[in-house]
N, C-alpha and C positions, 0 to 999 in steps of 0.2 A: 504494500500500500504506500502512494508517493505522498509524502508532507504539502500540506497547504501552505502557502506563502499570504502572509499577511501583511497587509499596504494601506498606510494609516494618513491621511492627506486632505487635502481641500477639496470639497462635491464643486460639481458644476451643475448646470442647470438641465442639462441632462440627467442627471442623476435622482430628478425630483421625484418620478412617479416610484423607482426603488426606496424613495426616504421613508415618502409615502407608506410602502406597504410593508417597509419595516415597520414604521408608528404604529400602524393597526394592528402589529401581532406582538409587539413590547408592552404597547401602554395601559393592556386592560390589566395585562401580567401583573403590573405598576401597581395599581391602583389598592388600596383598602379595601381590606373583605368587606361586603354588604354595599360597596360602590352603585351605582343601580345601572344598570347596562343600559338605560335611556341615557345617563346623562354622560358616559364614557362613548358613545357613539355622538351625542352632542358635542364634546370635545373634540375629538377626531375630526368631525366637518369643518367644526372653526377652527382650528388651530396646526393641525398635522396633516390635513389633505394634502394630495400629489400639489395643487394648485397654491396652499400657502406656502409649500418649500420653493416653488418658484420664485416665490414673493421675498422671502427671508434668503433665500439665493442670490437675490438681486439686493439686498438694503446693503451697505457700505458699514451698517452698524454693525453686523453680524457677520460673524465666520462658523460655515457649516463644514465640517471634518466628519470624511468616511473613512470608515475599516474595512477593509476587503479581503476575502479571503477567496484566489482564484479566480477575481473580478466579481464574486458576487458582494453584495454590499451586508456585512452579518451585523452592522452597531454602527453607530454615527454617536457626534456630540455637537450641539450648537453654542454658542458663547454670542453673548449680548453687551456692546461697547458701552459703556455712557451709564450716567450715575441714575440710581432706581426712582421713579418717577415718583415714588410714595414716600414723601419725607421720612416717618418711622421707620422706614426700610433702609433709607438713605443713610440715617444716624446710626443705626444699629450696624451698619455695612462699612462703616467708616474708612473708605478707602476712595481716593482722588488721586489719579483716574482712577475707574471701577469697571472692572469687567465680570459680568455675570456668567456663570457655565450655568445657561436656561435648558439642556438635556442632556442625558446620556443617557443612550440604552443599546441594547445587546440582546441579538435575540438568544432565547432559552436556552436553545441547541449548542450556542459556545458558551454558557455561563462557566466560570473557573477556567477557561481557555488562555484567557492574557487580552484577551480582545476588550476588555473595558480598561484595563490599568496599561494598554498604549494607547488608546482615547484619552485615555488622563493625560498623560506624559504631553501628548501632541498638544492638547487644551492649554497646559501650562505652558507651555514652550507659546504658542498663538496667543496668548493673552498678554503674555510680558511681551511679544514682541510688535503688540499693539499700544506697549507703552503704559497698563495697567501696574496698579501700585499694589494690586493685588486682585485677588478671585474670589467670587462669592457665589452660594448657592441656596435653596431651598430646597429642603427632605421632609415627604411626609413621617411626622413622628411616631408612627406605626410602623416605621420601616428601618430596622434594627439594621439589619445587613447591610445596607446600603448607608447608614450612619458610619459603619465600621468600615466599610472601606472609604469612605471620604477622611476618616480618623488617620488611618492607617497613610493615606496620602497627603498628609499635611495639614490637613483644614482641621478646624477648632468652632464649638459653638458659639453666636455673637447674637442671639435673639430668635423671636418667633415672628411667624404672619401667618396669614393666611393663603390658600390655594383655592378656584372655583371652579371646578367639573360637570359642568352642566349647571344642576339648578343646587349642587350641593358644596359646601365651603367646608373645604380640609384643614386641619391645621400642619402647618411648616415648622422646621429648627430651621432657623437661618445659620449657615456654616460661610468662616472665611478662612484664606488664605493670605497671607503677607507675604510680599514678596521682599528678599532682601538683595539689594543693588549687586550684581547688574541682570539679574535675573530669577527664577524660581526656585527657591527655599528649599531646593532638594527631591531627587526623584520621585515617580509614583512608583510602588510596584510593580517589580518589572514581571512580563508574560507569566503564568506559570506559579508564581508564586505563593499567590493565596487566591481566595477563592472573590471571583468577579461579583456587584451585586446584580441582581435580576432589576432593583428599580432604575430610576433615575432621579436628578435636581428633580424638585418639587411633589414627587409622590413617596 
């Protein structure tokens, strides 16, 4: 059996309708038990359809990063430039510039593979090299695993918010990273290591 080669880089706008149908098979995974599958299909229309990665493809604010294994696309991570539009989020995030890691997911099939902790790596690396003072995120607080690997990659809790999924309001740990000059605070875990999370920032 021949080893898959994994290739961790910048999408292009081609690559939307794969973002796409990754979203759809990550983000219900994501979600809190008793989610209600109306409003995680509500989600998905506004926010992760093939049509909004075009849209987030195209913003100058944003950088979208795929993982590919053999050219298929098996996890992405998006990162959001510019400081949080919600004051309390803002202050609790206390970083100028500010860059957000607004996803990361992986689908099931490579969870513990290395496929989210070189999403990490490349996120770090893109985000200091957009000149970010540091990285921040939102984890639903239900979602243990996924705190521990953000733990394990440098991030520290810095407050709470909220998340909205349709018609239902999640609650968030706001997680940051500081970066110290001239770049990221230290690897993610590399491939292989420990074990990847199933969620993503915000679930």
């Amino acid at each position: 059996m021949s080893e898959t080669t994994l290739v961790v880089g910048p999408a292009g706008l081609w690559d939307a309708e794969a973002l796409g149908d990754v979203a759809a098979a990550t983000f219900p995974l994501a979600c809190p038990p008793g989610t209600a599958p109306d409003d995680i299909e509500a989600f998905l229309a506004a926010m992760l359809s093939a049509e909004r990665f075009g849209e987030y493809l195209g913003d100058p604010d944003r950088i979208v990063l795929r993982a590919a294994e053999d050219g298929e696309i098996v996890g992405y991570a998006m990162l959001h430039v510019g400081t949080p539009e919600d004051p309390a989020i803002a202050e609790a995030v206390g970083l100028s510039p500010a860059v957000e890691l607004s996803k990361l997911y992986v689908l099931p099939g490579r969870h513990g593979s290395g496929v989210a902790a070189a999403l990490m790596r490349s996120a770090l690396e893109h985000a200091a090299a957009a000149g970010g003072a540091g990285i921040w995120l939102g984890v639903n607080q239900h979602n243990t695993r996924a705190q521990r690997f953000y733990t394990r990659s440098g991030f520290e809790r810095c407050g709470t918010k909220t998340f909205r999924v349709g018609a239902e309001l999640h609650d968030d740990f706001i997680m940051r990273l500081r970066f110290r000059s001239p770049g990221p605070p230290g690897p993610a875990p590399r491939p292989g290591s420990r074990r990847a999370p199933g969620g993503s920032p915000g679930r």
